[in-house]
NULO-630090 format. One record per residue (C-alpha): x, y, z; residue in one letter. Coordinates in pm, 1 decimal, m for minus. Layout:
% residues N
ATOM,X,Y,Z,residu
ATOM,X,Y,Z,A
...
This chain:
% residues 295
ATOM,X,Y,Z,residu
ATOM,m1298.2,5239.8,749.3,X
ATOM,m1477.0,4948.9,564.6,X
ATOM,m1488.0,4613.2,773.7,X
ATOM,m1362.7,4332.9,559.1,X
ATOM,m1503.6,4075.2,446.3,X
ATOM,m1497.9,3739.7,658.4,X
ATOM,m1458.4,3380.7,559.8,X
ATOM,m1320.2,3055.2,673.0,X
ATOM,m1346.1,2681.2,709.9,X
ATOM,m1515.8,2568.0,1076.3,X
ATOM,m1463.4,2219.2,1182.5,X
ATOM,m1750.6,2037.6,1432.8,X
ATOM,m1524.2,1762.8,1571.4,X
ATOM,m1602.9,1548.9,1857.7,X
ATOM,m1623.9,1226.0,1959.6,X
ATOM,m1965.2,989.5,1839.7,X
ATOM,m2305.0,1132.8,1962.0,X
ATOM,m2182.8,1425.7,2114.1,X
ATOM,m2483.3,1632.2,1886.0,X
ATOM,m2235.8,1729.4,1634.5,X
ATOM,m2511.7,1679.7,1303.7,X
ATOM,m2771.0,1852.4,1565.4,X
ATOM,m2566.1,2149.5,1627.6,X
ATOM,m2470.6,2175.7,1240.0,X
ATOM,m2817.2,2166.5,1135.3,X
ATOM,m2920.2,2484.1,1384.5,X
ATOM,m2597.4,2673.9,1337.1,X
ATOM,m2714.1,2653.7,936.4,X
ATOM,m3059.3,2721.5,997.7,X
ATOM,m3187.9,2442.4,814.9,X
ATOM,m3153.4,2004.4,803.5,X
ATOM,m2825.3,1916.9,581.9,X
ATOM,m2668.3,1620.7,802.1,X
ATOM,m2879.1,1334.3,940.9,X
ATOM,m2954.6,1335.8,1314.5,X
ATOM,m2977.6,967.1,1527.7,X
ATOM,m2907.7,932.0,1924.2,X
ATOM,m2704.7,680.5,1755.4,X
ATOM,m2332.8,684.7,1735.7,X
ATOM,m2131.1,682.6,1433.2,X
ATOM,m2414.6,795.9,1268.7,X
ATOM,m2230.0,1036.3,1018.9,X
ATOM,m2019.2,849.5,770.4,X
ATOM,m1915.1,1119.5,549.4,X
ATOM,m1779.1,1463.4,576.4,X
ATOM,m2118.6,1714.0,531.0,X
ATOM,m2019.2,2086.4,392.2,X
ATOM,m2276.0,2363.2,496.0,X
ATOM,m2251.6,2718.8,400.8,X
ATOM,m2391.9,2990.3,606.6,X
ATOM,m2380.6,3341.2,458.2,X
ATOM,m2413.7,3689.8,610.0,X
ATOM,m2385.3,4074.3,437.6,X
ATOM,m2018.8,4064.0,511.7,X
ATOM,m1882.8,3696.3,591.3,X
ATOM,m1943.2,3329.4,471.6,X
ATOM,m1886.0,2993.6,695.8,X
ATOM,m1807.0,2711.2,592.5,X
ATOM,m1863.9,2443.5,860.6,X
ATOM,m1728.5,2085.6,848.2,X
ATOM,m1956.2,1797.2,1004.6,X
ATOM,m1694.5,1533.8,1050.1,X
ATOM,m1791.5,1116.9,1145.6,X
ATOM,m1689.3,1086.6,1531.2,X
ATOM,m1329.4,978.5,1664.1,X
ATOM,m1344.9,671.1,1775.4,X
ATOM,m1162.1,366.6,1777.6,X
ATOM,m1218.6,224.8,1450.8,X
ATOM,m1322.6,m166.8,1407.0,X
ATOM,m1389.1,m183.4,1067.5,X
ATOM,m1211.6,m41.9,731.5,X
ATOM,m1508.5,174.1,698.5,X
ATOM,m1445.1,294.8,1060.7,X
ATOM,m1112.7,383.6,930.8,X
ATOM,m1187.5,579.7,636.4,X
ATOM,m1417.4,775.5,847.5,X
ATOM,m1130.9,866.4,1152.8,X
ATOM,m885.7,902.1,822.8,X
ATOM,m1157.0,1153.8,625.1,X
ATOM,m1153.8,1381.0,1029.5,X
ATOM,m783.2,1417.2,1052.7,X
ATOM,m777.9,1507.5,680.2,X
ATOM,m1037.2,1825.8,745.2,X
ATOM,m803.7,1967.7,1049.1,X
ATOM,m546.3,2049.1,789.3,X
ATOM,m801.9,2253.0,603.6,X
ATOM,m971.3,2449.0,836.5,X
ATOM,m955.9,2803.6,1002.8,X
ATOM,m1112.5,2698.6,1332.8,X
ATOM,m1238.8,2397.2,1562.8,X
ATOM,m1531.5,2370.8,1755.5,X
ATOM,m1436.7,2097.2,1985.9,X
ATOM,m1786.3,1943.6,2074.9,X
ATOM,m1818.9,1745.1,2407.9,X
ATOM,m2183.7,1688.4,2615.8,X
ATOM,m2224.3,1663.1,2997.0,X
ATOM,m2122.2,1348.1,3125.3,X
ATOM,m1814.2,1324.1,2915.3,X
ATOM,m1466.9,1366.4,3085.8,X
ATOM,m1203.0,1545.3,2960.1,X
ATOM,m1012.2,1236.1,2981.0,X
ATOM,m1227.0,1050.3,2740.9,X
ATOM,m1087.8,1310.8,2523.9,X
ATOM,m738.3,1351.0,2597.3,X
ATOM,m641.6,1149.2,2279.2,X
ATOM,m855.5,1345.0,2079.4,X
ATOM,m720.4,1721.4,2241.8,X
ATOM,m391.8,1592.5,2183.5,X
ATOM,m442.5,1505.9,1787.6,X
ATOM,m606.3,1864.3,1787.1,X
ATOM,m255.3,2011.3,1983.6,X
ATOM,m58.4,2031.5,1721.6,X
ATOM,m312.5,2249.5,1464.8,X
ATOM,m214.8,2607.6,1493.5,X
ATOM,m559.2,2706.2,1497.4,X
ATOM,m859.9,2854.6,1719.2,X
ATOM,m1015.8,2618.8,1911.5,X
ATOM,m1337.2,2638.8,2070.5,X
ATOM,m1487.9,2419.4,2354.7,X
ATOM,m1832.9,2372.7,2264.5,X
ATOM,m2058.5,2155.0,2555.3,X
ATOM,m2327.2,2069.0,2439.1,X
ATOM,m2685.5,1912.4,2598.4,X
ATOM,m2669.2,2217.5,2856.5,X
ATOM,m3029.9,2168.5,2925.0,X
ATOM,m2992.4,1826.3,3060.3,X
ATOM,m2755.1,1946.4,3377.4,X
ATOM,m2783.4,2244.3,3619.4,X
ATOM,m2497.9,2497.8,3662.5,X
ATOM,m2313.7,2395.6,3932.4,X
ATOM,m2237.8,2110.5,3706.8,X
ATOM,m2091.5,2353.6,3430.7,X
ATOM,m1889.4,2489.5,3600.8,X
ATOM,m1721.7,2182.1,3720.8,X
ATOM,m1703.5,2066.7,3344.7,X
ATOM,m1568.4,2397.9,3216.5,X
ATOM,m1301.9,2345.1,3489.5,X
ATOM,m1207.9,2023.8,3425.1,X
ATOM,m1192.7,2092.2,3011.6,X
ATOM,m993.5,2403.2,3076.8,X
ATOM,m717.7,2207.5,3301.9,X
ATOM,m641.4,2011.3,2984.3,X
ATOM,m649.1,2260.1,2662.5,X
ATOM,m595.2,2617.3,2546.3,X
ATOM,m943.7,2660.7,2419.7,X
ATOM,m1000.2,3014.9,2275.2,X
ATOM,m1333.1,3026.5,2367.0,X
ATOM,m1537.9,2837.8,2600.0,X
ATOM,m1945.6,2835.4,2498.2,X
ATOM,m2189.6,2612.9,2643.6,X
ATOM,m2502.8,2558.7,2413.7,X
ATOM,m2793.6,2364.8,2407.6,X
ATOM,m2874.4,2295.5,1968.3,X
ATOM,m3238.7,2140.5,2100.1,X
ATOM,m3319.0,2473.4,2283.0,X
ATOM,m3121.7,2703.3,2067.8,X
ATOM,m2974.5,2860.4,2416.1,X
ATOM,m2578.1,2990.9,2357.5,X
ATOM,m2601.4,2911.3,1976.8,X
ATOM,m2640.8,3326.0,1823.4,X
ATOM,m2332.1,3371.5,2093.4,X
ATOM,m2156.3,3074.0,1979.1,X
ATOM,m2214.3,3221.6,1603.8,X
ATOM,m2123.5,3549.5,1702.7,X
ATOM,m1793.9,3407.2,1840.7,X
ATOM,m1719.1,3212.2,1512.0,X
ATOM,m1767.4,3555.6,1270.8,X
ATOM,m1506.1,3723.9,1528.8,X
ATOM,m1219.4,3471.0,1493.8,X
ATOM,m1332.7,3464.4,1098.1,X
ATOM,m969.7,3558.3,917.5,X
ATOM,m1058.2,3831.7,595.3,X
ATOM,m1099.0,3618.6,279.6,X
ATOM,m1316.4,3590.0,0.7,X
ATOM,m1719.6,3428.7,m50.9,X
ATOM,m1596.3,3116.4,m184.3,X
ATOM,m1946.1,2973.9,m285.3,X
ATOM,m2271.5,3160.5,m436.9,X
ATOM,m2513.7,3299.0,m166.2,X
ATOM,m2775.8,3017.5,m244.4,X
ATOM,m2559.3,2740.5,m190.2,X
ATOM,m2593.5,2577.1,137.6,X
ATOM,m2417.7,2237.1,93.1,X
ATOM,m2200.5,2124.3,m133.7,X
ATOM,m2393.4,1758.3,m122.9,X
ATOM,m2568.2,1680.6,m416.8,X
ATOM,m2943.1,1582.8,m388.6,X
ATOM,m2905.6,1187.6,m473.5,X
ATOM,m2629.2,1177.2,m189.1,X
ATOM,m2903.0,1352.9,45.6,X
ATOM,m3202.9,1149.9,m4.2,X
ATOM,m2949.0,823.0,10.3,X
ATOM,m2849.5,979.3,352.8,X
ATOM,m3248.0,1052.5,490.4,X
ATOM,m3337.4,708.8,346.1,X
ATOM,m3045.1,584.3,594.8,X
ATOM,m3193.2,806.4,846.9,X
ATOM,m3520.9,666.9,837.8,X
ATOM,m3321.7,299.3,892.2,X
ATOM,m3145.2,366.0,1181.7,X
ATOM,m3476.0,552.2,1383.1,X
ATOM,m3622.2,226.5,1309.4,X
ATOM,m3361.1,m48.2,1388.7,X
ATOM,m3121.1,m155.5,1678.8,X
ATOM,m2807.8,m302.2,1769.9,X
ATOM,m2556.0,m397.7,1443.3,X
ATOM,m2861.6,m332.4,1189.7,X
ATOM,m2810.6,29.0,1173.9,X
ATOM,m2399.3,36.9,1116.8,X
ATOM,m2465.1,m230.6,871.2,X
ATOM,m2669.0,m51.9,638.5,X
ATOM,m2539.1,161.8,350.2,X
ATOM,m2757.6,304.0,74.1,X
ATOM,m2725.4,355.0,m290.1,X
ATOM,m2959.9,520.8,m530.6,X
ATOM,m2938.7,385.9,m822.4,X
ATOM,m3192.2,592.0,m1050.6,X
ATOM,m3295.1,968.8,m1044.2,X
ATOM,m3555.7,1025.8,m1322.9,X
ATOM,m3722.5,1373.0,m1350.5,X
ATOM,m4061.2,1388.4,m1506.6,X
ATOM,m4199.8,1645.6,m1743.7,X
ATOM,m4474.2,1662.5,m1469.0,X
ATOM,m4220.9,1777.7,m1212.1,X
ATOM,m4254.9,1457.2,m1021.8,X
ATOM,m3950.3,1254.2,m922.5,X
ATOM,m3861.0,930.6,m940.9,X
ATOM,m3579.6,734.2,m750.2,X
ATOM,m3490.5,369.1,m730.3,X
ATOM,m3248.1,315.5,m463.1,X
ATOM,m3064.1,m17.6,m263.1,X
ATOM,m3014.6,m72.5,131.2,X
ATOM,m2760.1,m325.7,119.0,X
ATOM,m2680.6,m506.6,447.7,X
ATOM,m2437.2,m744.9,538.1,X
ATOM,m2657.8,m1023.8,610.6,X
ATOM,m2955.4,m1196.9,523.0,X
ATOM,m3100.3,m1165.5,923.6,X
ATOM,m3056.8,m834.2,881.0,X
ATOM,m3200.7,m801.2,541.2,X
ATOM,m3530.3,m961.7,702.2,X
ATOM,m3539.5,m669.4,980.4,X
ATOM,m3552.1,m408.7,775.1,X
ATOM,m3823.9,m581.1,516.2,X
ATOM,m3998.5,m689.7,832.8,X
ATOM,m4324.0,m887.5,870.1,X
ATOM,m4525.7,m857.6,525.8,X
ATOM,m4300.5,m609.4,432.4,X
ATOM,m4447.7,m352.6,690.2,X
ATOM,m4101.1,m242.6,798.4,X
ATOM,m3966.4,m141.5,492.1,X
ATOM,m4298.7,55.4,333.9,X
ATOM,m4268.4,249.0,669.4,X
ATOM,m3906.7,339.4,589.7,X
ATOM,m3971.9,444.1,240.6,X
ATOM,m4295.5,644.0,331.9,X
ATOM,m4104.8,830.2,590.5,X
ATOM,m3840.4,902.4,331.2,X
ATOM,m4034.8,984.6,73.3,X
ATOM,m4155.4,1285.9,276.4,X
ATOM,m3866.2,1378.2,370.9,X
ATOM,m3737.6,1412.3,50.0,X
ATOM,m4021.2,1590.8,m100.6,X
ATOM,m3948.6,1824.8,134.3,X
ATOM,m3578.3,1852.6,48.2,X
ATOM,m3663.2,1865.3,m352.1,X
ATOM,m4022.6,2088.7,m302.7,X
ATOM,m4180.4,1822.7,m532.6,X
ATOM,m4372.1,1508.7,m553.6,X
ATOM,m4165.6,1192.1,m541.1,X
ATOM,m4231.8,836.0,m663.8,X
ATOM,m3956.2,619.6,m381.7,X
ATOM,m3874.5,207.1,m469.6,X
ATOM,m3680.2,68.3,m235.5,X
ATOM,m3489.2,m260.1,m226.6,X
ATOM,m3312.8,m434.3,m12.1,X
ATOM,m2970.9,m662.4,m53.0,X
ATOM,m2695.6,m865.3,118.1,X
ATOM,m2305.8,m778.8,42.8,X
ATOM,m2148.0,m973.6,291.3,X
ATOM,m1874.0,m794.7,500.4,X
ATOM,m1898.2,m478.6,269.6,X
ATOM,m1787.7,m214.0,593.2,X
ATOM,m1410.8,m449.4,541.5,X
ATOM,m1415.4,m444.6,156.4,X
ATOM,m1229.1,m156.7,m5.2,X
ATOM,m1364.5,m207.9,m342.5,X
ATOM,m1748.8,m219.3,m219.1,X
ATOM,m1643.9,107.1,6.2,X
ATOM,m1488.0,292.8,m321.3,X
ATOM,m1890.6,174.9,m503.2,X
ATOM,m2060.1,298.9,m227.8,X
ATOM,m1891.3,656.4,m210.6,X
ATOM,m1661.2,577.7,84.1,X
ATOM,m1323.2,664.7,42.0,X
């Protein structure tokens, strides 16, 4: 008998800097969502495709749950609860360190899916076993999980089980995207997101939840070479001077950084201008949210 074919919708969800963008990223086999030890770094929900002979994923990197502060916070815990009611299964991802209790609200908002769910710790190599153990007990006390895989994304160590786990609970279905797509994110969104990326590995405290970035020209050459003109805005002027820094050396170091970064993503030269702006309180203004692809 012919094994069907295998498809379905997988949602990373987690509270902030639990790895989620890390894990996505290996799981894929290749950088689609940015990666920062800093919370709330993913703002958006990233779509990655991985395909195999007989199945497709479809994995969902959601924003963290948190408690939101800000109307951007908001959209971001509104665009998480929106994916739950689309997917086939839930990788629940937690790290050592974090209690089960810390949780609870979030297990509870995942209760009432009638879906898989996986516990997925992650960070494995940063504790010894007896420690585990005590964590698997105390996160099986609380939730039904299906399956219970620790993983390490940084080592790679549990992630071919954890994959092998997701292609099992796979329901038969069809390959809903071509076998060369691997994101449904289109490039200008992607270099606006590394451009953020190479912000917040550069900046502390409220700089890096401030900033939001907008490219504002994509010109492609006869030549092959690239050429994109794109906007940090900020919500104030302090901030505007951190990221320019002295004689400008901050920003050049950003856009170099980029720039790389993205020729990497594109396989082709790229010509990066980068400017900076103020729009005051933009993370509470719906309108400057909608301009800025939040909504």
């Amino acid at each position: 008998m012919e094994t069907p074919f295998r498809s379905g919708y997988v949602s990373l969800v987690g509270r902030p800097n639990v790895g989620k963008s890390t894990l996505l990223n290996v799981l894929l086999g290749q950088k689609i969502s940015i990666v920062s030890p800093k919370p709330q770094t993913t703002r958006n929900r990233i779509l990655g495709i991985r395909n195999f002979p007989d199945a497709q994923v479809i994995f969902f990197d959601t924003p963290g749950l948190h408690k939101p502060q800000t109307l951007l916070g908001r959209v971001m815990v509104s665009s998480v609860k929106d994916v739950l009611q689309e997917i086939d299964l839930v990788l629940f991802v937690t790290e050592p360190g974090r209690h089960a209790e810390a949780d609870e609200g979030l297990l509870n908002d995942i209760k009432g899916i009638d879906k898989p769910v996986f516990l997925v710790i992650n960070k494995i190599d940063k504790i010894k076993k007896p420690e585990l153990l005590d964590i698997i007990a105390e996160y099986s006390g609380k939730f039904g999980f299906k399956e219970i895989i620790p993983v390490s994304a940084v080592s790679n160590d549990g992630i071919d089980l954890l994959m092998d786990r997701v292609l099992e609970y796979l329901p038969p279905g069809p390959r809903y995207y071509p076998e060369e797509i691997v994101t449904d994110q289109v490039e200008r969104f992607m270099a606006a997101e590394i451009i953020r990326e190479k912000i917040m590995e550069r900046t502390t405290e409220e700089v890096p939840h401030s900033v939001a970035v907008d490219v504002e020209s994509w010109k492609e050459r006869e030549d092959g070479l690239v050429s994109i003109s794109a906007v940090i805005y900020v919500e104030r002027d302090g901030q505007k001077g951190i990221i320019i820094g002295e004689k400008g050396k901050m920003l050049k170091s950003i856009a170099v950084n980029a720039r790389l970064e993205i020729e990497k993503l594109l396989d082709t030269k790229v010509f990066l201008q980068l400017w900076v702006k103020v729009k005051k309180g933009w993370r509470d203004d719906g309108k400057a949210l909608g301009e800025l692809g939040y909504k």
